[in-house]
N, C-alpha and C positions, 0 to 999 in steps of 0.2 A: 150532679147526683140528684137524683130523683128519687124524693124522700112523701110526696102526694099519695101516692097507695099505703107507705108505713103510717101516715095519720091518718088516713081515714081508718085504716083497721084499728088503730088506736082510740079513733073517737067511739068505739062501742063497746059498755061498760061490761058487757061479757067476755069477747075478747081482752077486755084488760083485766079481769076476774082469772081469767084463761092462762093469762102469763104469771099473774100469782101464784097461780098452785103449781106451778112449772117452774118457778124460782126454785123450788126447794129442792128437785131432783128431776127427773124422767117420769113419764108418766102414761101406763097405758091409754087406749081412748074411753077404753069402759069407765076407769078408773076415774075420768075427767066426766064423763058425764052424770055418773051420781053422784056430782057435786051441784048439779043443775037440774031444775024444775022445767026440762025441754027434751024434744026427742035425739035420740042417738042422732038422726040424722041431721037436725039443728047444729048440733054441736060438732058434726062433720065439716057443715059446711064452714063453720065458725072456725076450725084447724084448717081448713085448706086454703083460706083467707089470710088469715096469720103465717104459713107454709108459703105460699105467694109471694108476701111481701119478704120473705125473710126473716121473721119474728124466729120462727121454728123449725127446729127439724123434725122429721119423723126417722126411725129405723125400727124394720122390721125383723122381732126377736119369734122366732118358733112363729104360735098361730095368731101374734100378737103383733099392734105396731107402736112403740112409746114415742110418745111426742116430748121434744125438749127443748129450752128454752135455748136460742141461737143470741148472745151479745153484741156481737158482730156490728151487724146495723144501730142496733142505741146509739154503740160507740160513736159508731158513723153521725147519727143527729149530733150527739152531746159535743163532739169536734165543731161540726157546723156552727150549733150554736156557740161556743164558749170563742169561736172566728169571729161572727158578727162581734161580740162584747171584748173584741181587741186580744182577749186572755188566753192561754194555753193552758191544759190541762195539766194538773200536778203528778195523775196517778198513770199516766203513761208512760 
């Protein structure tokens, strides 16, 4: 499994800003960008990065697209890791 593209989207504090306010529910694009001091388009590319690796999904609602936090892959690291340290996950 090839988990290289989900850290590096990880290593940038925006994108991980990004998946915080995406914890809490669905979230248009506007909606995510005035929460940041960068342009619409920053923040575009910033979701289609995240969207890439599998972080997120998008769906488009009427003339809108929410972007939402996909678990999926964490899972996928936090198996990984929790493999290397011998132990199995309790909450699976």
């Amino acid at each position: 499994m090839a988990f290289g593209d989900t850290f590096k989207a990880l290593s940038d504090p925006t994108r991980r800003q990004i998946l915080e306010l995406l914890r809490h529910g669905p979230l248009p694009a506007g909606d995510i960008v005035q929460h940041f001091q960068m342009t619409g388009a920053t923040i575009s590319h910033h979701l289609s990065v995240l969207r890439a690796c599998g972080l997120i999904d998008d769906e488009k609602r009427g003339k809108y697209i929410y972007y939402s936090l996909n678990t999926t892959v964490m899972d996928d690291i936090l198996n990984w890791i929790f493999s290397l340290k011998g132990e199995q996950r309790d909450d699976k």
